[in-house]
Biopython code that builds the backbone (N, CA, C, O; Angstrom):
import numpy as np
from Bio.PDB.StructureBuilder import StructureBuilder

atoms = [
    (1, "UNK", "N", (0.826, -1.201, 0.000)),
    (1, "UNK", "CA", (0.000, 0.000, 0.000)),
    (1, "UNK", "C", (0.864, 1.256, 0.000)),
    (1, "UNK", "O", (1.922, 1.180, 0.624)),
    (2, "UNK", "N", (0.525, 2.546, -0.690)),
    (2, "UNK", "CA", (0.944, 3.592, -0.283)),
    (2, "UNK", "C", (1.509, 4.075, 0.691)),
    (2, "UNK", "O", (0.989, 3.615, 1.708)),
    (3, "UNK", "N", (2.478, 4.916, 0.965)),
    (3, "UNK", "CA", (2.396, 5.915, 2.436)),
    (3, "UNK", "C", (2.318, 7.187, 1.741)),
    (3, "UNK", "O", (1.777, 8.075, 2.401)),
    (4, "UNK", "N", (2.708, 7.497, 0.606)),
    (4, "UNK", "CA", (2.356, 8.832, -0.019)),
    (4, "UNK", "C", (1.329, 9.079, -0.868)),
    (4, "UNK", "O", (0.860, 8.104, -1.456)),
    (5, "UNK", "N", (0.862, 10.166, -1.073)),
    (5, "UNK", "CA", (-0.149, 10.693, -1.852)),
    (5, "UNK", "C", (-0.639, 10.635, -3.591)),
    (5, "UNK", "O", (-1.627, 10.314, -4.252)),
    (6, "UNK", "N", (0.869, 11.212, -3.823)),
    (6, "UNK", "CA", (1.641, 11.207, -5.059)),
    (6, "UNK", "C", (2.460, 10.798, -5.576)),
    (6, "UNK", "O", (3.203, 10.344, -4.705)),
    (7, "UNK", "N", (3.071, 10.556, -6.965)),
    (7, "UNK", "CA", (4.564, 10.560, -7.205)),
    (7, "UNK", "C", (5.576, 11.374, -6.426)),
    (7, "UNK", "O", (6.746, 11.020, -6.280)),
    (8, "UNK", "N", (5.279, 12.005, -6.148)),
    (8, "UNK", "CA", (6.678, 13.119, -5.845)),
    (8, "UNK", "C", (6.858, 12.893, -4.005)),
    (8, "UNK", "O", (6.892, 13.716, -3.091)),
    (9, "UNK", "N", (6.922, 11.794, -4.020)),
    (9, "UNK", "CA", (7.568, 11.772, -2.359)),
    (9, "UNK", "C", (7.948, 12.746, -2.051)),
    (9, "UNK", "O", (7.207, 13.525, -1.451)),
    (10, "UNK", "N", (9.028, 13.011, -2.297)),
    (10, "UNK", "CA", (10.204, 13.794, -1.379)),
    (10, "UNK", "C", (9.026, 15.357, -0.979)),
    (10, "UNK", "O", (8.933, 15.768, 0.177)),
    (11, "UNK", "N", (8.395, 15.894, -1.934)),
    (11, "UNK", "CA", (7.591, 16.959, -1.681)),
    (11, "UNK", "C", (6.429, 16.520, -0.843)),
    (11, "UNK", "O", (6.007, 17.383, -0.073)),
    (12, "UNK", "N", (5.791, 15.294, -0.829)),
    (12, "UNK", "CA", (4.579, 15.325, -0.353)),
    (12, "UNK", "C", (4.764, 14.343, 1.137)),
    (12, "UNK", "O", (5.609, 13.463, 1.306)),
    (13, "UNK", "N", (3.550, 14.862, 2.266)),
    (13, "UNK", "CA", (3.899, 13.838, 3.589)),
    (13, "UNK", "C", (3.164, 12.567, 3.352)),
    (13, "UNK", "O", (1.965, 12.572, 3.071)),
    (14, "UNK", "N", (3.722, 11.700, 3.439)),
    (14, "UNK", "CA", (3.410, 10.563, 3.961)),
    (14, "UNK", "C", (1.489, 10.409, 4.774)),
    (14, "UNK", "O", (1.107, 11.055, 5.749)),
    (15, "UNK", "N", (0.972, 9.781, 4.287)),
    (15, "UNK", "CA", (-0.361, 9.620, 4.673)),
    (15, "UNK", "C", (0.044, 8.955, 6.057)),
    (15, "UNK", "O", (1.132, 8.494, 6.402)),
    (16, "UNK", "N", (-1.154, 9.043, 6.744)),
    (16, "UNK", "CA", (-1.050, 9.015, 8.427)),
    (16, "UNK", "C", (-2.057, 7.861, 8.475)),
    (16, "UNK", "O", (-3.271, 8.046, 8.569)),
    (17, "UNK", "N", (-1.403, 6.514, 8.395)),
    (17, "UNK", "CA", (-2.494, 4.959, 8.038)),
    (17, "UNK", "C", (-3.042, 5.241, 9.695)),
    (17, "UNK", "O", (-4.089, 4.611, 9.837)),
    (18, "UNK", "N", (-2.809, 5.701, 10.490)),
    (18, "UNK", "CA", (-3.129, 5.691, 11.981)),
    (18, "UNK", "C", (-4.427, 6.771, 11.859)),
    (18, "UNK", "O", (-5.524, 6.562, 12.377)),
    (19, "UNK", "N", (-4.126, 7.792, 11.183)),
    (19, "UNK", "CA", (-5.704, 8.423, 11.343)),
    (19, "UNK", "C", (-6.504, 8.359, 10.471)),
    (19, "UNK", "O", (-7.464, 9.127, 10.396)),
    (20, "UNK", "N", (-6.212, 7.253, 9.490)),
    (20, "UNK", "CA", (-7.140, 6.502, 8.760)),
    (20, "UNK", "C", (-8.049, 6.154, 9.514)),
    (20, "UNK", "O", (-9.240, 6.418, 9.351)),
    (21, "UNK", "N", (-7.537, 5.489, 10.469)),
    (21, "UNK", "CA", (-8.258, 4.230, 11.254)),
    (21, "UNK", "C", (-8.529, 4.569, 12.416)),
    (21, "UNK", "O", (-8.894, 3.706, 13.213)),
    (22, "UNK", "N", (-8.448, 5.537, 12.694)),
    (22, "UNK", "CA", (-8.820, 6.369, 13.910)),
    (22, "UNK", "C", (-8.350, 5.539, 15.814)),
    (22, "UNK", "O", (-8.878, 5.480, 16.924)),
    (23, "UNK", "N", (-6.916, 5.010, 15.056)),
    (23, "UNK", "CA", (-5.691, 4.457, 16.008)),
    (23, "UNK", "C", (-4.717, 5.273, 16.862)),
    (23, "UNK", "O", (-4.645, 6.461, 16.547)),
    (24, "UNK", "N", (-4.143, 4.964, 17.629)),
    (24, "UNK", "CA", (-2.900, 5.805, 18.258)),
    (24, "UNK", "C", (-2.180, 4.903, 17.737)),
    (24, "UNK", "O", (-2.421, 3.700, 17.838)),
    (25, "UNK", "N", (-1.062, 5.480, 17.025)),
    (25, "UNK", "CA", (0.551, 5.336, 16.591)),
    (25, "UNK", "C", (1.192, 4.072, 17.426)),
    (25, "UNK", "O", (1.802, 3.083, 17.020)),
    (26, "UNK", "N", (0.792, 4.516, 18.844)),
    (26, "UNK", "CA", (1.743, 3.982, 19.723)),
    (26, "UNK", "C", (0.650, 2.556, 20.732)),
    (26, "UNK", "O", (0.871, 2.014, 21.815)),
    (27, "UNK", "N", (-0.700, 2.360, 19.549)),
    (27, "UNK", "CA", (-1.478, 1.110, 20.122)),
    (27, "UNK", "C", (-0.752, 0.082, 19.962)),
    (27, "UNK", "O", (-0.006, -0.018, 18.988)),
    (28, "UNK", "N", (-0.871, -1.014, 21.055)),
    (28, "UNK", "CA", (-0.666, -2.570, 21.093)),
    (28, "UNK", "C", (-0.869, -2.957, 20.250)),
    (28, "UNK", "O", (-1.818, -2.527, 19.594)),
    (29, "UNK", "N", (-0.086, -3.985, 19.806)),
    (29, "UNK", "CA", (-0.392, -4.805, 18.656)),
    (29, "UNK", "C", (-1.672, -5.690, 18.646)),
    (29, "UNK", "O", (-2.143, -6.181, 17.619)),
    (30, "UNK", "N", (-2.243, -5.860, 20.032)),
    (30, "UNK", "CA", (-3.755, -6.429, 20.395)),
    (30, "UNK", "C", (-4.681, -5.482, 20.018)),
    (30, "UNK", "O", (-5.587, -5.996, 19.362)),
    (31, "UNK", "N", (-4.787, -4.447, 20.161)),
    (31, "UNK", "CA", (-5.795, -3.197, 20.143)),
    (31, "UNK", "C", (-5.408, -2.995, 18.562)),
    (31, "UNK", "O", (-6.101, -2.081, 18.117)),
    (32, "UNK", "N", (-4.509, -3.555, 17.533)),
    (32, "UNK", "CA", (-4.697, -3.018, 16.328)),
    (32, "UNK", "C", (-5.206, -4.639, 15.756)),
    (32, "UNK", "O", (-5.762, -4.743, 14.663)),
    (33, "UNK", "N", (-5.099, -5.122, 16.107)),
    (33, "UNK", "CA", (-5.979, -6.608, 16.021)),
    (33, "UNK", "C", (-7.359, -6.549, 15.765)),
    (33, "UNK", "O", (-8.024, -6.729, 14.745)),
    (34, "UNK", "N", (-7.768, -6.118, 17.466)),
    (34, "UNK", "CA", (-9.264, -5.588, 17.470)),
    (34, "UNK", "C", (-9.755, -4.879, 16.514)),
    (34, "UNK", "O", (-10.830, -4.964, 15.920)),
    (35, "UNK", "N", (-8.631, -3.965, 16.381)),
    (35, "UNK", "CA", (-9.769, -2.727, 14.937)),
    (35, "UNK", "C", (-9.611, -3.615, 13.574)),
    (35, "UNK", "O", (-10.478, -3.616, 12.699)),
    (36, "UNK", "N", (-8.566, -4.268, 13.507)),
    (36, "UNK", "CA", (-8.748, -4.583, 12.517)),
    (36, "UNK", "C", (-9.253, -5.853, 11.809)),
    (36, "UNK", "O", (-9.191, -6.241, 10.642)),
    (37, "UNK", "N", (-9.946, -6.526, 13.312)),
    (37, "UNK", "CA", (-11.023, -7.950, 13.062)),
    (37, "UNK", "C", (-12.425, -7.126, 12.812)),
    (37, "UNK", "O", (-13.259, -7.466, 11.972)),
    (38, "UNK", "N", (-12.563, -5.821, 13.807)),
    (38, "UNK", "CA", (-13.507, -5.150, 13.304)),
    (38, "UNK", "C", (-13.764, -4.967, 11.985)),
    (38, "UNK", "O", (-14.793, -5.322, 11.409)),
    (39, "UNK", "N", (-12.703, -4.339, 11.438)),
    (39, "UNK", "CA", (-12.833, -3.249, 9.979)),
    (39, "UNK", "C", (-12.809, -4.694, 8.902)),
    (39, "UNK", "O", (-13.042, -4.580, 7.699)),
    (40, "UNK", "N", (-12.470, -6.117, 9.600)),
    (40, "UNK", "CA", (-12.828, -7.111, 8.647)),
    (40, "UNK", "C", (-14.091, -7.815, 8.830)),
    (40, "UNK", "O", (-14.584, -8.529, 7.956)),
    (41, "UNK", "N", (-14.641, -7.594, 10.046)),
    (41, "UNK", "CA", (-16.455, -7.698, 9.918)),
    (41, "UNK", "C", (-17.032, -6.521, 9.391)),
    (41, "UNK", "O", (-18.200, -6.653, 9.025)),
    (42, "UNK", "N", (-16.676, -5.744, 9.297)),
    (42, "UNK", "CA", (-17.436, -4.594, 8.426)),
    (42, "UNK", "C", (-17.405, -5.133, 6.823)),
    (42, "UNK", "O", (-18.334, -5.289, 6.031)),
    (43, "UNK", "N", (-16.126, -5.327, 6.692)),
    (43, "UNK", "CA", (-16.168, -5.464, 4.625)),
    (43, "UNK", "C", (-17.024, -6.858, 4.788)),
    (43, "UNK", "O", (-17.590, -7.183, 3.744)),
    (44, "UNK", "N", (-17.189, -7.591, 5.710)),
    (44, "UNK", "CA", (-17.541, -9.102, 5.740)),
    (44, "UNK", "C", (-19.080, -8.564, 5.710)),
    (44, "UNK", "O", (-19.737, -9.562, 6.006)),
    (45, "UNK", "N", (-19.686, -7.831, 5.568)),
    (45, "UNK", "CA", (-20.682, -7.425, 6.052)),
    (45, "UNK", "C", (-21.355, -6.014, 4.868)),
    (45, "UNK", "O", (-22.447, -5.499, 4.627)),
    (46, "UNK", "N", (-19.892, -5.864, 4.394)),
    (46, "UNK", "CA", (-20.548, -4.704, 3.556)),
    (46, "UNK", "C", (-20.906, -3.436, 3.829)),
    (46, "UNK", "O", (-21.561, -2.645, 3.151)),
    (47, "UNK", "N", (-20.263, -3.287, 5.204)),
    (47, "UNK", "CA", (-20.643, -2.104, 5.602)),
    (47, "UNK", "C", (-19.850, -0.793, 4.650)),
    (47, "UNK", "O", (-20.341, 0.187, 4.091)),
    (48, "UNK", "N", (-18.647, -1.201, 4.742)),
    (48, "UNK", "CA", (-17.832, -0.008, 4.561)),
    (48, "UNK", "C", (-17.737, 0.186, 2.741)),
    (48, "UNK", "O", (-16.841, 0.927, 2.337)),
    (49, "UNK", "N", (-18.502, -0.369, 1.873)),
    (49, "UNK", "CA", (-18.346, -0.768, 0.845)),
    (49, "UNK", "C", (-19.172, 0.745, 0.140)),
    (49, "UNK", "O", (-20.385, 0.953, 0.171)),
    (50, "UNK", "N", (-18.170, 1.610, -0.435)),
    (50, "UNK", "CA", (-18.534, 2.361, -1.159)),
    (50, "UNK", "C", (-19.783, 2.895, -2.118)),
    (50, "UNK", "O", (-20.180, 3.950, -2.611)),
    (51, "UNK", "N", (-20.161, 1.439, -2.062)),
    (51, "UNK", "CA", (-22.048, 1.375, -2.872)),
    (51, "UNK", "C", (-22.708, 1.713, -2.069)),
    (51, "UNK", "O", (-23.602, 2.523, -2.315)),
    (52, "UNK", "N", (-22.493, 1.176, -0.729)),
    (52, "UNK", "CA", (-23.445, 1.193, 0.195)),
    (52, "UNK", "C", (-23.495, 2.549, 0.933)),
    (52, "UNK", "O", (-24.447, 2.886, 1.636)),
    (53, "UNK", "N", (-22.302, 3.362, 0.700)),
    (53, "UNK", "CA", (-22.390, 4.814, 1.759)),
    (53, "UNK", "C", (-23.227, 5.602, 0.531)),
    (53, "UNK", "O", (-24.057, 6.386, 0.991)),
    (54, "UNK", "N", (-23.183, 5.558, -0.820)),
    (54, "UNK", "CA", (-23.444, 6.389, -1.981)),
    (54, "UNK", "C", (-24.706, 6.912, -1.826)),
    (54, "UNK", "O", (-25.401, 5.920, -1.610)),
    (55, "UNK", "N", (-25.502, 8.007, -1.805)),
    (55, "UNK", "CA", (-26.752, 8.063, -1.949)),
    (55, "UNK", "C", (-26.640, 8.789, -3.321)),
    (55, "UNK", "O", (-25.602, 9.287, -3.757)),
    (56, "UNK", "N", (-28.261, 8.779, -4.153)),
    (56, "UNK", "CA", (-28.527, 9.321, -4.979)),
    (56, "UNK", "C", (-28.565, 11.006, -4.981)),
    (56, "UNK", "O", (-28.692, 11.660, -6.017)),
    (57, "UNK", "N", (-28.441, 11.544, -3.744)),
    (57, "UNK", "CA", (-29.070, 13.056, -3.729)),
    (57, "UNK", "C", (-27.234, 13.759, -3.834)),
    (57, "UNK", "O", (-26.854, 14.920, -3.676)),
    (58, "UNK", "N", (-26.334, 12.349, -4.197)),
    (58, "UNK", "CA", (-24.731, 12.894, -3.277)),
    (58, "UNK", "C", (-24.344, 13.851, -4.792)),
    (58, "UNK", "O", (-25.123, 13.865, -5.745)),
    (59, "UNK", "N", (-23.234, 14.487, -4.787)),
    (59, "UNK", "CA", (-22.965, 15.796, -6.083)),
    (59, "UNK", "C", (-21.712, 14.414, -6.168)),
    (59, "UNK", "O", (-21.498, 13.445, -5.440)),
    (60, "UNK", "N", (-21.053, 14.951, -7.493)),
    (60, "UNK", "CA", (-20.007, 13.639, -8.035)),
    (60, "UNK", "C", (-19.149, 14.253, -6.785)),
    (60, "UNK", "O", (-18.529, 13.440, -6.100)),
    (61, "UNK", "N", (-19.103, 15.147, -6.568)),
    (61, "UNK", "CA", (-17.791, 15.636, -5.672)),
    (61, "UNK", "C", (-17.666, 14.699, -4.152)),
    (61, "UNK", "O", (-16.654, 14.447, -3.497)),
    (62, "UNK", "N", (-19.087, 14.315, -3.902)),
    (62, "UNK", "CA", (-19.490, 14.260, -2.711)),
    (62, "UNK", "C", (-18.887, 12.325, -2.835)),
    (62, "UNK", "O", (-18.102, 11.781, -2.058)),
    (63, "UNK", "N", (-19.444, 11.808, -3.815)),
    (63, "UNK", "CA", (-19.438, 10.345, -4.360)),
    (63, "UNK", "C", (-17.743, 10.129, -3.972)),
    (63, "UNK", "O", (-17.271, 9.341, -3.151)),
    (64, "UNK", "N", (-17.145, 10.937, -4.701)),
    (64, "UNK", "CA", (-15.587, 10.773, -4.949)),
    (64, "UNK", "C", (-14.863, 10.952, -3.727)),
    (64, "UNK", "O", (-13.760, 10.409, -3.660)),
    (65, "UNK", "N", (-15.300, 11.646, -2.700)),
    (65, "UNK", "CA", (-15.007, 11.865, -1.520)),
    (65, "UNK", "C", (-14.905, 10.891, -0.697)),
    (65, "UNK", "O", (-13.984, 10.656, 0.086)),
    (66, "UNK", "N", (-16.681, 9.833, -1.031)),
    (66, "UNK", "CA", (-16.423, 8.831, -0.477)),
    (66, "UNK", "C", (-15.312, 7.473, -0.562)),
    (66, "UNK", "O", (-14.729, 6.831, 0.311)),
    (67, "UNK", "N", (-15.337, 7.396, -2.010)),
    (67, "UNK", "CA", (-14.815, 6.551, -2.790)),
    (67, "UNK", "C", (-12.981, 6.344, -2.547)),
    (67, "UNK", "O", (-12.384, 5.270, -2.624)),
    (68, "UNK", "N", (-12.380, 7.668, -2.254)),
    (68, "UNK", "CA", (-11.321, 8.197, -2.438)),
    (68, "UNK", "C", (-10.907, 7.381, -0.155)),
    (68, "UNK", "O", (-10.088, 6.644, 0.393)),
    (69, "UNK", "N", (-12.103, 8.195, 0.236)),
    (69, "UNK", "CA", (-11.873, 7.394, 2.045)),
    (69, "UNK", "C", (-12.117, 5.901, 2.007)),
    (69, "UNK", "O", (-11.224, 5.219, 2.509)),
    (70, "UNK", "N", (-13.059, 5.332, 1.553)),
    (70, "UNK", "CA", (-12.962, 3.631, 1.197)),
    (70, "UNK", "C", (-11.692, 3.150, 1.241)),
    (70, "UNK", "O", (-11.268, 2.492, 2.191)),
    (71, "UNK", "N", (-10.761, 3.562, -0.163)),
    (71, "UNK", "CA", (-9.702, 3.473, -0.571)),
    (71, "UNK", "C", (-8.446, 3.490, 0.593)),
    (71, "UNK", "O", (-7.671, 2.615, 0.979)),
    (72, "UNK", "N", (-8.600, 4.634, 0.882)),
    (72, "UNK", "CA", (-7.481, 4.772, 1.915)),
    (72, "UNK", "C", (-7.306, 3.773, 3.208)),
    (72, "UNK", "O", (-6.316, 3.301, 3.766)),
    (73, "UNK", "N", (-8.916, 3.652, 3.458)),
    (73, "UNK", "CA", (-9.104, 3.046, 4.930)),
    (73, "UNK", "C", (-8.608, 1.440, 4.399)),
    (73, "UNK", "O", (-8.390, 0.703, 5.361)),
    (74, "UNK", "N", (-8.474, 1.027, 3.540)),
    (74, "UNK", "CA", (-8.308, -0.184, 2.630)),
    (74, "UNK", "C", (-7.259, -0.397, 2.602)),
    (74, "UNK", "O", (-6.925, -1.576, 2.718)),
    (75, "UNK", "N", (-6.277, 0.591, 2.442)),
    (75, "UNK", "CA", (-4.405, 0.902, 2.211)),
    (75, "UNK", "C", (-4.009, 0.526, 3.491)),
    (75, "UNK", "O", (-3.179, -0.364, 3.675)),
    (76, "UNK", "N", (-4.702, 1.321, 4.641)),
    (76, "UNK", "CA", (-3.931, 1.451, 6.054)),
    (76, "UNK", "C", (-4.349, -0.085, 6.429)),
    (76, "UNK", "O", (-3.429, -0.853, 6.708)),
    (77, "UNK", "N", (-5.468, -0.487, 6.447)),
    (77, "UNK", "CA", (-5.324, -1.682, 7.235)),
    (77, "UNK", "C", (-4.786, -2.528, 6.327)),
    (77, "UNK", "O", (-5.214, -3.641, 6.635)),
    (78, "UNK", "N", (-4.167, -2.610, 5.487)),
    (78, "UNK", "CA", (-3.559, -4.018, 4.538)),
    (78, "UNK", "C", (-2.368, -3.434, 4.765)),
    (78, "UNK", "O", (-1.595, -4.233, 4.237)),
    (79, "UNK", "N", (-1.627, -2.436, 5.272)),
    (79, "UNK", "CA", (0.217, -1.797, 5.950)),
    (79, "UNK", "C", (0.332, -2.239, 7.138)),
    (79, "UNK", "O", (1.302, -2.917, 7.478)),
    (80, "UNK", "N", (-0.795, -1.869, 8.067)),
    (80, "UNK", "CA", (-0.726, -2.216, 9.087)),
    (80, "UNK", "C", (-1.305, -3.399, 9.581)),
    (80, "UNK", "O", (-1.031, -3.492, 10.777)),
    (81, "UNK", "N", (-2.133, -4.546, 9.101)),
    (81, "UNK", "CA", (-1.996, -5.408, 9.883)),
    (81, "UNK", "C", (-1.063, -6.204, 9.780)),
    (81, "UNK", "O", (-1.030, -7.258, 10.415)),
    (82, "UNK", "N", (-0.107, -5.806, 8.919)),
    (82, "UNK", "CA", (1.293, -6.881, 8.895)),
    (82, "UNK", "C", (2.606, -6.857, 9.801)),
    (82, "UNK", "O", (3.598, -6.620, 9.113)),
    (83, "UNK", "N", (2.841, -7.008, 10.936)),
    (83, "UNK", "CA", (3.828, -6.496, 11.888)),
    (83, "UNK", "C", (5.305, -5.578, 10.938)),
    (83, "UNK", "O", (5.647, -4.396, 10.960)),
    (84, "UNK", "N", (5.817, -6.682, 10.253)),
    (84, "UNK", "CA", (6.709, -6.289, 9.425)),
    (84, "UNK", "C", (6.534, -5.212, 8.702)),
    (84, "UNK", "O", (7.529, -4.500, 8.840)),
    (85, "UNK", "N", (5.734, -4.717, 7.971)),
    (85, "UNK", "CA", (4.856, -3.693, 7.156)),
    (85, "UNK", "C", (4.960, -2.482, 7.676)),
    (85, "UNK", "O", (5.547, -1.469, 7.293)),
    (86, "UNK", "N", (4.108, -2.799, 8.888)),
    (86, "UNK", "CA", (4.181, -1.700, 10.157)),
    (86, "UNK", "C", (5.245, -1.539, 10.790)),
    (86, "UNK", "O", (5.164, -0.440, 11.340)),
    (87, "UNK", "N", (6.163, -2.004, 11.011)),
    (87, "UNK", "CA", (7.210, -1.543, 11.521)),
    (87, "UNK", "C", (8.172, -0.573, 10.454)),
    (87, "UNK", "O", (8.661, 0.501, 10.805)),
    (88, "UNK", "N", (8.324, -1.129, 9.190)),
    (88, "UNK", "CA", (8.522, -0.201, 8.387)),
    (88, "UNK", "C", (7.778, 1.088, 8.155)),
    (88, "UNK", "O", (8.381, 2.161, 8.148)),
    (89, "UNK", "N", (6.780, 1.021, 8.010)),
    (89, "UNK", "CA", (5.992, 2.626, 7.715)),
    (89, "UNK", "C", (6.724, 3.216, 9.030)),
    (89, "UNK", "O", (7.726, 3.923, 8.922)),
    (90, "UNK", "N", (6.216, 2.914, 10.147)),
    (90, "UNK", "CA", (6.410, 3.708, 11.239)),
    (90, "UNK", "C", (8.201, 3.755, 11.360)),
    (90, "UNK", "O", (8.585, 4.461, 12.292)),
    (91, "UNK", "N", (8.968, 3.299, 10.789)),
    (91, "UNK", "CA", (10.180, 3.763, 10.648)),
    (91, "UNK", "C", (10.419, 5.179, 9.344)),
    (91, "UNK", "O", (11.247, 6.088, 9.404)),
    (92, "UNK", "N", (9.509, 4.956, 8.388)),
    (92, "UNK", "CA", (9.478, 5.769, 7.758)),
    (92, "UNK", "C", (9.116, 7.031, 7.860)),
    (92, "UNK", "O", (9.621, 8.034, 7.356)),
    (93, "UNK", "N", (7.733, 6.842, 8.907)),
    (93, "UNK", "CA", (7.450, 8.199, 9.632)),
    (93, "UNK", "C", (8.143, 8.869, 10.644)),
    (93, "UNK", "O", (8.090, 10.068, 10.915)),
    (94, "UNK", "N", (8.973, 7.748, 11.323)),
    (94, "UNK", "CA", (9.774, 8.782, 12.319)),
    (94, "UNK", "C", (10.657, 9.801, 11.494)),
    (94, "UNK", "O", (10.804, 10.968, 11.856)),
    (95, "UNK", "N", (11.496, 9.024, 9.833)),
    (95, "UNK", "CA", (12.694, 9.516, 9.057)),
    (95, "UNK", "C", (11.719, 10.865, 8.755)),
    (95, "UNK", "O", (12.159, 11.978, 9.045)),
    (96, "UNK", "N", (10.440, 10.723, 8.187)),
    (96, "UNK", "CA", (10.107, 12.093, 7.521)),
    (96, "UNK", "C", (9.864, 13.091, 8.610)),
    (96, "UNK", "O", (10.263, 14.216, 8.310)),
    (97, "UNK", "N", (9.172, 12.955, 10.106)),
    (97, "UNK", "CA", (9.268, 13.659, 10.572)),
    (97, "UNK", "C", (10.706, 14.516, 10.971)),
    (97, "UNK", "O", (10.708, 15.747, 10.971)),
    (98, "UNK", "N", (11.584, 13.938, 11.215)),
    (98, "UNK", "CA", (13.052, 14.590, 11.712)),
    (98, "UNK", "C", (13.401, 14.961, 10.045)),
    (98, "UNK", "O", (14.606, 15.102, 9.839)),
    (99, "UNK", "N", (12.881, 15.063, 9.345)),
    (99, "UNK", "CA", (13.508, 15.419, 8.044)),
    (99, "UNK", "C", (12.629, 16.668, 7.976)),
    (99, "UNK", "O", (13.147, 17.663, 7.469)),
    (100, "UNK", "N", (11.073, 16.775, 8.519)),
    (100, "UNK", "CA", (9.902, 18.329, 8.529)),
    (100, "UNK", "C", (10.067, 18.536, 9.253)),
    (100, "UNK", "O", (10.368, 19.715, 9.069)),
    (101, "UNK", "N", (10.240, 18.257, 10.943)),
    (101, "UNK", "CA", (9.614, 19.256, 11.650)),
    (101, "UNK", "C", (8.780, 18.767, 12.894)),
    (101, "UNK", "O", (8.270, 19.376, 13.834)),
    (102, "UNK", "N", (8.844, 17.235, 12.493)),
    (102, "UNK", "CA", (8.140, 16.224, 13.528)),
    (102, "UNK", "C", (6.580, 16.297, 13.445)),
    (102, "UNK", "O", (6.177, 16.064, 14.584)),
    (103, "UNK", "N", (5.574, 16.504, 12.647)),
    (103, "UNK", "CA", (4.308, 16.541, 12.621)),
    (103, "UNK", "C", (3.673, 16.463, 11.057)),
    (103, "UNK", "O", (3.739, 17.172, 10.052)),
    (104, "UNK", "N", (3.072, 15.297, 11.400)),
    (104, "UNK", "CA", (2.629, 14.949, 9.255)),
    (104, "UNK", "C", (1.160, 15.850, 9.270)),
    (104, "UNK", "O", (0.890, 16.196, 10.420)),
    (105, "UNK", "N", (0.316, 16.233, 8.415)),
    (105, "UNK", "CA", (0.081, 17.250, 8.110)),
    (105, "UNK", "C", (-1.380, 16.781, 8.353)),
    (105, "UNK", "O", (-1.561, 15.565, 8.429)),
    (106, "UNK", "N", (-2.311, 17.516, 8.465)),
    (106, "UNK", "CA", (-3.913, 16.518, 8.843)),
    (106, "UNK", "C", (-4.396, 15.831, 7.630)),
    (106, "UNK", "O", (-4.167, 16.261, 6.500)),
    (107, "UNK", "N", (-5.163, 14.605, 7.912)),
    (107, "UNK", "CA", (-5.700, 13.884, 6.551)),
    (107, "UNK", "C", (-6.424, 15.000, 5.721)),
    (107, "UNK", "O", (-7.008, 15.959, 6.225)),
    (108, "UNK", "N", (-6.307, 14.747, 4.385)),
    (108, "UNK", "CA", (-7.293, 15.634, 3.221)),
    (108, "UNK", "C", (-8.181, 14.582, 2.893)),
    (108, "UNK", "O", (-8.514, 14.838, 1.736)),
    (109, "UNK", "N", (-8.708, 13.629, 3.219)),
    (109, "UNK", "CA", (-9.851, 13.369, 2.900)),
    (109, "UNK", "C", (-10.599, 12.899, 3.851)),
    (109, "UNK", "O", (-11.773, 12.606, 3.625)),
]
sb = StructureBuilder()
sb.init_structure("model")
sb.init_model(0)
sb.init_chain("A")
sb.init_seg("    ")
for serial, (resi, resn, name, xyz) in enumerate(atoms, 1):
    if name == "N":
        sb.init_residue(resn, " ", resi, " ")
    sb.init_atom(name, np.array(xyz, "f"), 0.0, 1.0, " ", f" {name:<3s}", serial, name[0])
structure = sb.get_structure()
């Protein structure tokens, strides 16, 4: 999965798979378990499935909005439920922070 936005790494921060998922950085590897047996009874279930948030009254802007958070929430938990995975991103985020300034930037979607 991603950690950036765009092509152009070096310019752009690193997506924050933790406030995807509305996690602390620094949760147990049990507590990212939990969310993420959750967030696999949800797709098991169809909840989180992009058809299903869509209404007819939504503007394309509104559709794509959704479509675009599906996506992401999809990225973070397939990085992070892999120990190995996750230990890398979160090595990656410590490098970009001491490279900005120590703080990745709030989610845009």
């Amino acid at each position: 999965p991603p950690i950036y936005d765009d092509v152009d790494s070096a310019k752009t921060a690193p997506l924050d798979h933790y406030a995807v998922l509305g996690i602390s950085p620094d949760a147990t590897a049990k507590e990212l378990v939990h969310l993420i047996n959750r967030y696999d009874d949800r797709i098991a279930n169809d909840i989180t499935h992009p058809d299903r948030l869509l209404k007819p009254s939504m503007t394309d802007f509104e559709k794509e909005k959704i479509k675009a958070k599906s996506a992401r929430v999809g990225q973070a938990h397939e990085l992070l439920k892999d120990p190995a995975q996750r230990h890398w991103y979160d090595d990656e985020i410590r490098k970009w922070k001491r490279e900005h300034g120590g703080v990745l930037p709030p989610e845009q979607v």
